[in-house]
N, C-alpha and C positions, 0 to 999 in steps of 0.2 A: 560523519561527513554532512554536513549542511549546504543544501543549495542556496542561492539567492536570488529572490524574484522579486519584482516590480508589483503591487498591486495592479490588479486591472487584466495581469498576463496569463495565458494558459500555461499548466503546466504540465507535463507529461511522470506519472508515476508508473513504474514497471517495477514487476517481482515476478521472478522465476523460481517455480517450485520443483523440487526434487527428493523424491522420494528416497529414503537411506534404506538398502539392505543388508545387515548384517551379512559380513565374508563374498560383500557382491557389489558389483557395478551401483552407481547413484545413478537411477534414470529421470528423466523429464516426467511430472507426476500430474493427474487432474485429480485434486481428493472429491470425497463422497458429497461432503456438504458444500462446497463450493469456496470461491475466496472473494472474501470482506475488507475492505477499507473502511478508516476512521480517522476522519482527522480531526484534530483537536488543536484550539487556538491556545494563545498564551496566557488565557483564563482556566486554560483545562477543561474549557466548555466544547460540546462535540460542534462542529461548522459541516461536516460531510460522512453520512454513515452510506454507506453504498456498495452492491456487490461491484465486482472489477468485470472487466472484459475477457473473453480468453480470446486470444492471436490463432496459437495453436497449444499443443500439447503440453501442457507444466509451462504455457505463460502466458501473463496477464497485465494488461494496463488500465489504466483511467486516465482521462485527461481532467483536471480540475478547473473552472475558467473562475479565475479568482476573481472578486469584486470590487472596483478600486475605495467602496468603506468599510474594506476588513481592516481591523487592527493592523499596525506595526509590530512586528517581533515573531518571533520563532513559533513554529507549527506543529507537529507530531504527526508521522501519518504510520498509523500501524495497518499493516497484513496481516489477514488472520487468514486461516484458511483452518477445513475441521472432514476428518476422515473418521471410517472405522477402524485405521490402527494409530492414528496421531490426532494430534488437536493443538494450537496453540501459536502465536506469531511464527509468522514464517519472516516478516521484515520489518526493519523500525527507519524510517529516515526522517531526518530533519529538513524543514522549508523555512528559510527565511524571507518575510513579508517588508520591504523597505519601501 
């Protein structure tokens, strides 16, 4: 799913993390090493590497205040987020820059 945004506009990124228990409830999770955002322009060049914010427990946002001379086109923003029993994107979405 792709958003579409105006240069120039804030944009709100949210991920909510959830820890998986095998044979158990998926709860609301904060891992060890915190969570990471990355966004990458449609050069595949990184424009924002930043930890997120936490709200409350297993969630997190950032607001991005985009620049009206970022490129035109599609964005990446990966979640990462890195504990002692997992490590690895937790979310991928797309922003579209028009």
């Amino acid at each position: 799913m792709t958003g579409r945004y105006h240069r120039g506009e804030s944009i709100l990124i949210e991920a909510e993390l959830k820890k998986i228990v095998p044979f158990g409830d998926t709860t609301y999770s904060d891992p060890d090493g915190g969570v990471q955002l990355v966004i990458e322009g449609p050069s595949g060049s990184t424009v924002v590497s930043v930890s997120m914010y936490k709200q409350e427990t297993g969630k997190y946002y950032y607001v991005w205040q985009t620049d009206e001379t970022l490129s035109r086109g599609l964005y990446t923003c990966k979640v990462t987020a890195s504990d002692s029993q997992y490590s690895g994107f937790a979310k991928i979405t797309n922003i579209e820059l028009v």
